[in-house]
mmCIF file of the N, C-alpha and C atoms, coordinates in Angstrom:
data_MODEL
# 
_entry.id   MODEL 
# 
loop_
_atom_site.group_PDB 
_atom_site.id 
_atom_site.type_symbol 
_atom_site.label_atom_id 
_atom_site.label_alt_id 
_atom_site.label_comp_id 
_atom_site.label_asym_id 
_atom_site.label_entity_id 
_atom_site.label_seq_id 
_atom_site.pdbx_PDB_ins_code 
_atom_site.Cartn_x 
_atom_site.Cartn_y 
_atom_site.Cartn_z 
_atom_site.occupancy 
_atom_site.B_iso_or_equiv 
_atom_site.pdbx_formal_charge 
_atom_site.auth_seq_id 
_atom_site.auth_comp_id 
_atom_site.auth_asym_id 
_atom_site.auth_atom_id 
_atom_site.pdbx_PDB_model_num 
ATOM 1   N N  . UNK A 1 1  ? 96.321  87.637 42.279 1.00 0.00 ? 1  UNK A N  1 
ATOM 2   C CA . UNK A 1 1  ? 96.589  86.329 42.825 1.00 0.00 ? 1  UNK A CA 1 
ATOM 3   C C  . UNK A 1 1  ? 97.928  85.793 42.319 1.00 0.00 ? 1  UNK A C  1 
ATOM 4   N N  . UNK A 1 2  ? 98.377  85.968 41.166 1.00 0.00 ? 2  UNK A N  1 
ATOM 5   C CA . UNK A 1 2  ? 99.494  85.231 40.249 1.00 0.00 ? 2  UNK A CA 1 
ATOM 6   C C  . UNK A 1 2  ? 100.537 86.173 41.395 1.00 0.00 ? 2  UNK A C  1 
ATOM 7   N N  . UNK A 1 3  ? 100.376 87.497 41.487 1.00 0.00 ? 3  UNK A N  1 
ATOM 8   C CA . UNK A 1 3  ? 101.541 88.435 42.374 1.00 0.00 ? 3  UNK A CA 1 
ATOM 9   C C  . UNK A 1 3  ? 101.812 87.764 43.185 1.00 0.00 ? 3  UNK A C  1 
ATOM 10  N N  . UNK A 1 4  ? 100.808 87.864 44.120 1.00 0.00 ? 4  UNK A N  1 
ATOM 11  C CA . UNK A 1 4  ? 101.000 86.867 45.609 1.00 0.00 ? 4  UNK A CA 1 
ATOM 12  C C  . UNK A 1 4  ? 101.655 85.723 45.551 1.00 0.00 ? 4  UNK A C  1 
ATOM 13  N N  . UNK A 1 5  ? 100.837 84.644 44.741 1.00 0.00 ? 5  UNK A N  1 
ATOM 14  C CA . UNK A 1 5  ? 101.804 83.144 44.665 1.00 0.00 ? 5  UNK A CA 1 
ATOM 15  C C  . UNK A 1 5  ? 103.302 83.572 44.546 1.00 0.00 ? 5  UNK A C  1 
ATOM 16  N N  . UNK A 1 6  ? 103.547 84.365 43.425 1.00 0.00 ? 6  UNK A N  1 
ATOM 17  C CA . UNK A 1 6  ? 104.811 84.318 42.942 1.00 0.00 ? 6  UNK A CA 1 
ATOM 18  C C  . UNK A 1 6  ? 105.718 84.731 43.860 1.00 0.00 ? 6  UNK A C  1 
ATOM 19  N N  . UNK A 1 7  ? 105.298 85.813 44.739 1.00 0.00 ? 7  UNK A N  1 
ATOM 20  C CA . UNK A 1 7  ? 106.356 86.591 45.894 1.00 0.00 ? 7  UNK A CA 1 
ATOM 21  C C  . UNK A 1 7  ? 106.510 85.161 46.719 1.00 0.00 ? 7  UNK A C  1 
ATOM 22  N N  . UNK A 1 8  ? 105.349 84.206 47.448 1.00 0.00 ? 8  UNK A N  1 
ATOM 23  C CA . UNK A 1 8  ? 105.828 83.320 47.390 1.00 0.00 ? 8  UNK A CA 1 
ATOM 24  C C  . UNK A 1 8  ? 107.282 82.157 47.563 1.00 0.00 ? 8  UNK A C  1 
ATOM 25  N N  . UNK A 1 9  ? 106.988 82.224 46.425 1.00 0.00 ? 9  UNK A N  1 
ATOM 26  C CA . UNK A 1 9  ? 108.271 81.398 45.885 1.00 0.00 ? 9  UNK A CA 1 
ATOM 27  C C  . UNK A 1 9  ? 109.531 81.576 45.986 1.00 0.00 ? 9  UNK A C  1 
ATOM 28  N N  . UNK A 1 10 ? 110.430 80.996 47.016 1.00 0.00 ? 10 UNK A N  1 
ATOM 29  C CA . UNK A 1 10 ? 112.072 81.005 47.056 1.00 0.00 ? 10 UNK A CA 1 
ATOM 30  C C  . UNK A 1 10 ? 112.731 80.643 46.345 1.00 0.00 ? 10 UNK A C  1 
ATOM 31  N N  . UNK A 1 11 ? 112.392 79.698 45.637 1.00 0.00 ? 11 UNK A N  1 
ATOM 32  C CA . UNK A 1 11 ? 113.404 78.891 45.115 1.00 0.00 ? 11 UNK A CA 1 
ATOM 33  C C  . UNK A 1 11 ? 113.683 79.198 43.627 1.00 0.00 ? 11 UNK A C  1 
ATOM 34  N N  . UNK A 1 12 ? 114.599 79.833 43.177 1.00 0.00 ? 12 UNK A N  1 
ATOM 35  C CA . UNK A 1 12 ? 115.112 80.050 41.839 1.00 0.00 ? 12 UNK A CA 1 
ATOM 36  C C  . UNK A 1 12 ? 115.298 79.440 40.952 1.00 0.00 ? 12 UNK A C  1 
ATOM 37  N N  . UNK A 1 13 ? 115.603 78.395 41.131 1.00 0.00 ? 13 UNK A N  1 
ATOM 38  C CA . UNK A 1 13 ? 115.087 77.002 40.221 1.00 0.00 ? 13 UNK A CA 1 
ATOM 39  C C  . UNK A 1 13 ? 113.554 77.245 39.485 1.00 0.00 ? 13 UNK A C  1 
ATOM 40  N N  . UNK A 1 14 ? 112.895 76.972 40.403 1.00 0.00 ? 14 UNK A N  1 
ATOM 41  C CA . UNK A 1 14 ? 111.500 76.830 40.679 1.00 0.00 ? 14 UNK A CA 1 
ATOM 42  C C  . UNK A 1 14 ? 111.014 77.958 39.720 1.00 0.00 ? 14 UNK A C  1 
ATOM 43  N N  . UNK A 1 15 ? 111.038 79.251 39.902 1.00 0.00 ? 15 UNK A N  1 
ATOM 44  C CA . UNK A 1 15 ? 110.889 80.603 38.855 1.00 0.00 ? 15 UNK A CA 1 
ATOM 45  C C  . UNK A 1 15 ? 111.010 80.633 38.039 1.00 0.00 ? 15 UNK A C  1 
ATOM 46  N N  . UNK A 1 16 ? 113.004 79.797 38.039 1.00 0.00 ? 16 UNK A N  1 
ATOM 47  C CA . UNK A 1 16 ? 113.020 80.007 36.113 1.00 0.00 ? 16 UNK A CA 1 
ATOM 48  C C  . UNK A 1 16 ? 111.979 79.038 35.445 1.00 0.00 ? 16 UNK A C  1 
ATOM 49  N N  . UNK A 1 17 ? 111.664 77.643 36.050 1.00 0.00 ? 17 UNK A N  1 
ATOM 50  C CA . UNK A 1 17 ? 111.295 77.277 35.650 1.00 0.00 ? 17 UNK A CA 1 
ATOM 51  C C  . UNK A 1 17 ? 109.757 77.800 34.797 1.00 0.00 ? 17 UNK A C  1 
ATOM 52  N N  . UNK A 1 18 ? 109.678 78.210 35.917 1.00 0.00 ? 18 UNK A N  1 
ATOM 53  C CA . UNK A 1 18 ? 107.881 79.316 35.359 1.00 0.00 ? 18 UNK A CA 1 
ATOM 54  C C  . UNK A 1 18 ? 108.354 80.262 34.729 1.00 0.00 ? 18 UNK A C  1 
ATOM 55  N N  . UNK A 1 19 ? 109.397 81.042 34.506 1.00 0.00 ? 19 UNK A N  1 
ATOM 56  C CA . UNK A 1 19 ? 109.759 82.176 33.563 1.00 0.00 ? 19 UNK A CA 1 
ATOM 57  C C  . UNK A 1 19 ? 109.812 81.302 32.222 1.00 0.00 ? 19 UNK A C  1 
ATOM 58  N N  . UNK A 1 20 ? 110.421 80.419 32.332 1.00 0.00 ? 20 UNK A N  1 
ATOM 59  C CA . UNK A 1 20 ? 110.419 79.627 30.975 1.00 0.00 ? 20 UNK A CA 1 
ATOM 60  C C  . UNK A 1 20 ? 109.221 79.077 30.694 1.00 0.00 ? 20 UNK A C  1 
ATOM 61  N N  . UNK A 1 21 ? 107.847 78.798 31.123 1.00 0.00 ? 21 UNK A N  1 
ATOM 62  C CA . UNK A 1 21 ? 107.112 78.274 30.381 1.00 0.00 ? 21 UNK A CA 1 
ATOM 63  C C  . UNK A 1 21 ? 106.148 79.292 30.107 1.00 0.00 ? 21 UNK A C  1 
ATOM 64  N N  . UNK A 1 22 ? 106.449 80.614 30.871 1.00 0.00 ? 22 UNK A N  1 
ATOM 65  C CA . UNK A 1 22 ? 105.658 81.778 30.347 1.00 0.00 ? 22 UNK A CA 1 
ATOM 66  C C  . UNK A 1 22 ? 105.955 82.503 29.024 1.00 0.00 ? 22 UNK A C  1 
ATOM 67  N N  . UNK A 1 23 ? 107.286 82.244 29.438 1.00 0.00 ? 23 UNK A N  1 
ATOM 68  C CA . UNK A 1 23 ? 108.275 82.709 27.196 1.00 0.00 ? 23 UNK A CA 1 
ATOM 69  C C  . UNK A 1 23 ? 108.031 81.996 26.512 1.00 0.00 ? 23 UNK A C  1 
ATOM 70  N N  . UNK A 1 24 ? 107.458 80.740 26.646 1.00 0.00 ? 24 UNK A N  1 
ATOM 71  C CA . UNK A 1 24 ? 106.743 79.527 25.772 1.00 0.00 ? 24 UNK A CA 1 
ATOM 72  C C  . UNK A 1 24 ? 105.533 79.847 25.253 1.00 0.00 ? 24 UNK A C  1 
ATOM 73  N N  . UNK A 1 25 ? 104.434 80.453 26.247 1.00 0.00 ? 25 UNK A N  1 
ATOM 74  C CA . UNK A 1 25 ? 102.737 80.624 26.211 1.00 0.00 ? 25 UNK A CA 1 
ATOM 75  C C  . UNK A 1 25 ? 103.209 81.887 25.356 1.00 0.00 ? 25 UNK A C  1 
ATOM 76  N N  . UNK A 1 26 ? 103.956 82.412 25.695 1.00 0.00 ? 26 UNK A N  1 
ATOM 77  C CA . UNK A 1 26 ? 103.385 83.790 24.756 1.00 0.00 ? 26 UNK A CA 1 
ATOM 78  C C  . UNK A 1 26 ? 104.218 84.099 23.352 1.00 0.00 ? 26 UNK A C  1 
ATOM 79  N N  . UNK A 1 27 ? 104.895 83.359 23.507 1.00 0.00 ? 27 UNK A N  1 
ATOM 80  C CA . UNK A 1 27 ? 105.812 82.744 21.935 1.00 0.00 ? 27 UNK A CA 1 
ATOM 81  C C  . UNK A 1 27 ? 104.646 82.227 20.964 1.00 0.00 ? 27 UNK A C  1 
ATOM 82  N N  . UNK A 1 28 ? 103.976 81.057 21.768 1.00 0.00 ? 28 UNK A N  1 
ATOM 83  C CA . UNK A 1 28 ? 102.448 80.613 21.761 1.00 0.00 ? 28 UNK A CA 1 
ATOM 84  C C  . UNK A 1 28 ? 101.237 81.543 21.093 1.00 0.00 ? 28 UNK A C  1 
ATOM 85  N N  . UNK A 1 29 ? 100.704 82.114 22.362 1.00 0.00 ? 29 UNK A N  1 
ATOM 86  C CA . UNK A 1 29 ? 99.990  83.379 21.925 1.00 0.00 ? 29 UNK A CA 1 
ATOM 87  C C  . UNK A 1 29 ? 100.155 84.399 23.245 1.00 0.00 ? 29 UNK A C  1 
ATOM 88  N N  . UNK A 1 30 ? 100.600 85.323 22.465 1.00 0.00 ? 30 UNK A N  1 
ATOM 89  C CA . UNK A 1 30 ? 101.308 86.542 23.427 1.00 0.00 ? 30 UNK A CA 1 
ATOM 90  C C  . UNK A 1 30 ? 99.657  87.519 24.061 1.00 0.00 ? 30 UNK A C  1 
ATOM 91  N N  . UNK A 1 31 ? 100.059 88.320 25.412 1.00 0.00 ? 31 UNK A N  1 
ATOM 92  C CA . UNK A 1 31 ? 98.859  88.823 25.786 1.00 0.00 ? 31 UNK A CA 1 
ATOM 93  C C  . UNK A 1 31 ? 99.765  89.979 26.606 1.00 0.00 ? 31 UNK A C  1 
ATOM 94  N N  . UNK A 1 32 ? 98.988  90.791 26.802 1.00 0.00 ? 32 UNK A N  1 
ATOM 95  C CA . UNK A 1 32 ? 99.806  92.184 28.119 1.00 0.00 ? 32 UNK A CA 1 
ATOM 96  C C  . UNK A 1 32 ? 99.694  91.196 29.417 1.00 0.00 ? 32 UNK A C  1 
ATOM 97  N N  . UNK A 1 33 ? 99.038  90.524 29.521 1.00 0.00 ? 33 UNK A N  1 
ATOM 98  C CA . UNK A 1 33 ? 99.153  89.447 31.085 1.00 0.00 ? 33 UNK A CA 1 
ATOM 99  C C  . UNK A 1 33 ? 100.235 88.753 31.253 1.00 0.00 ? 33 UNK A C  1 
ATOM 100 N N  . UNK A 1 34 ? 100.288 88.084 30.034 1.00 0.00 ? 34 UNK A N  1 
ATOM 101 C CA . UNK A 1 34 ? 101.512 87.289 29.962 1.00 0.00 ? 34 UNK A CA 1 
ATOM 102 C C  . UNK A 1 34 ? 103.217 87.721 30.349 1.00 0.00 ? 34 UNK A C  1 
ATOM 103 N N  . UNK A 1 35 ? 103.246 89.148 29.138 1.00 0.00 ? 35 UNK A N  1 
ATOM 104 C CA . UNK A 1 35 ? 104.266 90.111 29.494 1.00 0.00 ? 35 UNK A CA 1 
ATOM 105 C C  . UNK A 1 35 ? 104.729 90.335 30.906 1.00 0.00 ? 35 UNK A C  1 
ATOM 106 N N  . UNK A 1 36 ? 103.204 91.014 31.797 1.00 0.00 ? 36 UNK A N  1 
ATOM 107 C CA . UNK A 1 36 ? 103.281 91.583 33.053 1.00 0.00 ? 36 UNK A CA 1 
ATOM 108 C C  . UNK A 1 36 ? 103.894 90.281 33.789 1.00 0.00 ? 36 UNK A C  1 
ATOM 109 N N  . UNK A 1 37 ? 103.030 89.124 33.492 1.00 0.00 ? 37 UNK A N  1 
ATOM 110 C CA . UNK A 1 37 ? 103.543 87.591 34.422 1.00 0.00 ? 37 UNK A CA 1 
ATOM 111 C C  . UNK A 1 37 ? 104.779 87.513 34.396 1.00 0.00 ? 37 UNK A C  1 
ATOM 112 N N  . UNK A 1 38 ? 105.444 87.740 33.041 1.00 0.00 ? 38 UNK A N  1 
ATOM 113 C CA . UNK A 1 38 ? 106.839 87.704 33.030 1.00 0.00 ? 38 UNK A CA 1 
ATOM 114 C C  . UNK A 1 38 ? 107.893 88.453 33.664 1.00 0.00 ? 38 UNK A C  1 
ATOM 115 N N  . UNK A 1 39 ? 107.038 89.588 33.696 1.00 0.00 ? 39 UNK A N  1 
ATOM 116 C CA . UNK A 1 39 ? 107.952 90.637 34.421 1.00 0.00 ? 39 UNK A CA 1 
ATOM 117 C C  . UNK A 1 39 ? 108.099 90.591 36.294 1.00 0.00 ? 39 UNK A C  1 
ATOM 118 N N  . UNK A 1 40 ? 107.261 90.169 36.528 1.00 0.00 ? 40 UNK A N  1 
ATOM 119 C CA . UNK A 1 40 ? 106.855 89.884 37.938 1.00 0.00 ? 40 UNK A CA 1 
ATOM 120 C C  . UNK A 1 40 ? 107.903 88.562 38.388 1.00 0.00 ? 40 UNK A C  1 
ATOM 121 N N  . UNK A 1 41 ? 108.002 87.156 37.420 1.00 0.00 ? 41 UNK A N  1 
ATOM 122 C CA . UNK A 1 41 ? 109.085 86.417 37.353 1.00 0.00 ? 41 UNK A CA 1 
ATOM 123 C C  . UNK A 1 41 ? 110.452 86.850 37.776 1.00 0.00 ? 41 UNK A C  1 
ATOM 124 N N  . UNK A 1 42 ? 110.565 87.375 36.307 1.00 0.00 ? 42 UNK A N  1 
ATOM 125 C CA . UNK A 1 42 ? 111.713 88.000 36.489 1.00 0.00 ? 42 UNK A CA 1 
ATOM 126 C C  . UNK A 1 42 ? 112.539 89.201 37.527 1.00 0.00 ? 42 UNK A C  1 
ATOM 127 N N  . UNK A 1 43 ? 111.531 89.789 37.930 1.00 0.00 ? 43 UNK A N  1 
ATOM 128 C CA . UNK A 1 43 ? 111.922 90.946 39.033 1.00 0.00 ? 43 UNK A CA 1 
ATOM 129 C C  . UNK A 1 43 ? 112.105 90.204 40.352 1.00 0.00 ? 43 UNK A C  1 
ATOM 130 N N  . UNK A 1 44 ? 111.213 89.015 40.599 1.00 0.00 ? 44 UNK A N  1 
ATOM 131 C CA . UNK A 1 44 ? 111.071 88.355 41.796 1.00 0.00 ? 44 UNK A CA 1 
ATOM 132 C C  . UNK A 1 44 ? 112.823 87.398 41.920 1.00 0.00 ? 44 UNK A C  1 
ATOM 133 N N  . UNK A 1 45 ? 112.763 86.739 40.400 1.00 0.00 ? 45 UNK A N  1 
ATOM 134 C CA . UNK A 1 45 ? 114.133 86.192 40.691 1.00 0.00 ? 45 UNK A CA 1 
ATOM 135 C C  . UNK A 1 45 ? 115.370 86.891 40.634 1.00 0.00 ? 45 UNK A C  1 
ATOM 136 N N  . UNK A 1 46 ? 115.300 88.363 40.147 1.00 0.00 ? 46 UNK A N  1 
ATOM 137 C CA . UNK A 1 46 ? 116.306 89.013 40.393 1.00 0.00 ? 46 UNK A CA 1 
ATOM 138 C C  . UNK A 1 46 ? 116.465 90.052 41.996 1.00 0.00 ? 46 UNK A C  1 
ATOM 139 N N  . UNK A 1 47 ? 115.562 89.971 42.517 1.00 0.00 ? 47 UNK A N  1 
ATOM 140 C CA . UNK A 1 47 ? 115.386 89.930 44.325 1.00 0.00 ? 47 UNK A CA 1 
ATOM 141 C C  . UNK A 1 47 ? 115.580 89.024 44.954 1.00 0.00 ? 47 UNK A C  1 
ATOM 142 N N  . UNK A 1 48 ? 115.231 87.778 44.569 1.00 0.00 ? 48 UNK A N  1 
ATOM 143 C CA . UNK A 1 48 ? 116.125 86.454 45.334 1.00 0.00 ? 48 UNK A CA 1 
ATOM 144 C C  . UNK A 1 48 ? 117.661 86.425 44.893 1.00 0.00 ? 48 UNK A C  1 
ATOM 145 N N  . UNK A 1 49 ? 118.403 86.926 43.691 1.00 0.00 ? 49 UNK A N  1 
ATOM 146 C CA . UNK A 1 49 ? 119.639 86.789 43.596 1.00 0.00 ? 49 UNK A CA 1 
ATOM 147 C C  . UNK A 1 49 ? 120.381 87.933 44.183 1.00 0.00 ? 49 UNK A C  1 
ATOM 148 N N  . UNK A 1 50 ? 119.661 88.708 44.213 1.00 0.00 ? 50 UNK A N  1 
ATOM 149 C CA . UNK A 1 50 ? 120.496 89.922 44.887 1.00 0.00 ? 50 UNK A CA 1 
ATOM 150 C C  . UNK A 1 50 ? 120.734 89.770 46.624 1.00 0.00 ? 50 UNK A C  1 
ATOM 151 N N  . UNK A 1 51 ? 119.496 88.979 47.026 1.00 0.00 ? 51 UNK A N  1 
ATOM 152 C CA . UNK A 1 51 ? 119.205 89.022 48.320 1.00 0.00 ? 51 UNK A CA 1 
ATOM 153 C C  . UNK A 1 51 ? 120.773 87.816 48.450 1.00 0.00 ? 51 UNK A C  1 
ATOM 154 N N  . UNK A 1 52 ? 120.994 86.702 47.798 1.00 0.00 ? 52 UNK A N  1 
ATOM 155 C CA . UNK A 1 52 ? 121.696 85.700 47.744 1.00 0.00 ? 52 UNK A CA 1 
ATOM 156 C C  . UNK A 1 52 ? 123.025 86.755 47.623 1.00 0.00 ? 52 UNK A C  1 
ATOM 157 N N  . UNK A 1 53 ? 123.406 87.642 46.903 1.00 0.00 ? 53 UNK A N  1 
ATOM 158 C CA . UNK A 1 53 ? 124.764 87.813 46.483 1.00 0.00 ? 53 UNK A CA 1 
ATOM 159 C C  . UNK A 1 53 ? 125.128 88.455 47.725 1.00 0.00 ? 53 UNK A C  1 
ATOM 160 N N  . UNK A 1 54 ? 123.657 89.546 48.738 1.00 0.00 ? 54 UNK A N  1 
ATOM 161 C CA . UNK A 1 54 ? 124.638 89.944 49.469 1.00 0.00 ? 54 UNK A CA 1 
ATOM 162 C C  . UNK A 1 54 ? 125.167 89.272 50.666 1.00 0.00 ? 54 UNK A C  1 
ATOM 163 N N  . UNK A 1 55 ? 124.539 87.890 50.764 1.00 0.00 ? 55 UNK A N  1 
ATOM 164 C CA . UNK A 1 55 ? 125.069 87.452 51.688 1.00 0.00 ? 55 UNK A CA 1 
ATOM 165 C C  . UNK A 1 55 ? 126.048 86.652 51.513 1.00 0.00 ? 55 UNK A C  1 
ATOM 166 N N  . UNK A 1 56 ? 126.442 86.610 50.474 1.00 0.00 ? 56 UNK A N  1 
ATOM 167 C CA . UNK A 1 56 ? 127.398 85.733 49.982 1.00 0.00 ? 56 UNK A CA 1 
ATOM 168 C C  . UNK A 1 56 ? 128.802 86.654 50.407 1.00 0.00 ? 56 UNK A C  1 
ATOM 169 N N  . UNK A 1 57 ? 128.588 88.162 50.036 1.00 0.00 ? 57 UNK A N  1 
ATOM 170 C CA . UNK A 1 57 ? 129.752 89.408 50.170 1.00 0.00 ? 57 UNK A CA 1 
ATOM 171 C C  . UNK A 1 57 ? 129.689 89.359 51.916 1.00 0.00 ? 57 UNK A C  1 
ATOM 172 N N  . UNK A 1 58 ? 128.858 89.317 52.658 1.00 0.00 ? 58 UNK A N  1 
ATOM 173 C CA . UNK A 1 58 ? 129.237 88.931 54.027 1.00 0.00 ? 58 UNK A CA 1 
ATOM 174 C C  . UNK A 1 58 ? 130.281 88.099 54.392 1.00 0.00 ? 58 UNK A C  1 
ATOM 175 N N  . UNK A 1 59 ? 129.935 86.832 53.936 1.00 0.00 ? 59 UNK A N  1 
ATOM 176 C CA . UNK A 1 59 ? 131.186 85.729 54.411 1.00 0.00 ? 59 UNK A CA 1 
ATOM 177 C C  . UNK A 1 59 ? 132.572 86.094 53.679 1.00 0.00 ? 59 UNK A C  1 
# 
């Protein structure tokens, strides 16, 4: 379910914001969920920036 929501989400703002309060919880108390959550974050907002750069190399 957390996968799904997260693919989701466009807005990069919005991600980091949840990437950052997931490096918080597990700073907190760390778990392999947490990790994976993070990684899923992070992969998702580095597919929205890539998707962004190449259209940026278009114009």
């Amino acid at each position: 379910m957390f996968y799904s929501t997260i693919m989701k989400i466009d807005s990069i703002d919005r991600l980091r914001d949840i990437r950052d309060a997931l490096l918080v919880e597990q700073g907190i108390n760390p778990t392999r969920n947490g990790e994976q959550a993070i990684r899923v974050v992070v992969d998702r907002i580095d597919e929205i920036q890539s998707t962004l750069d190449k259209k940026i190399e278009k114009l």
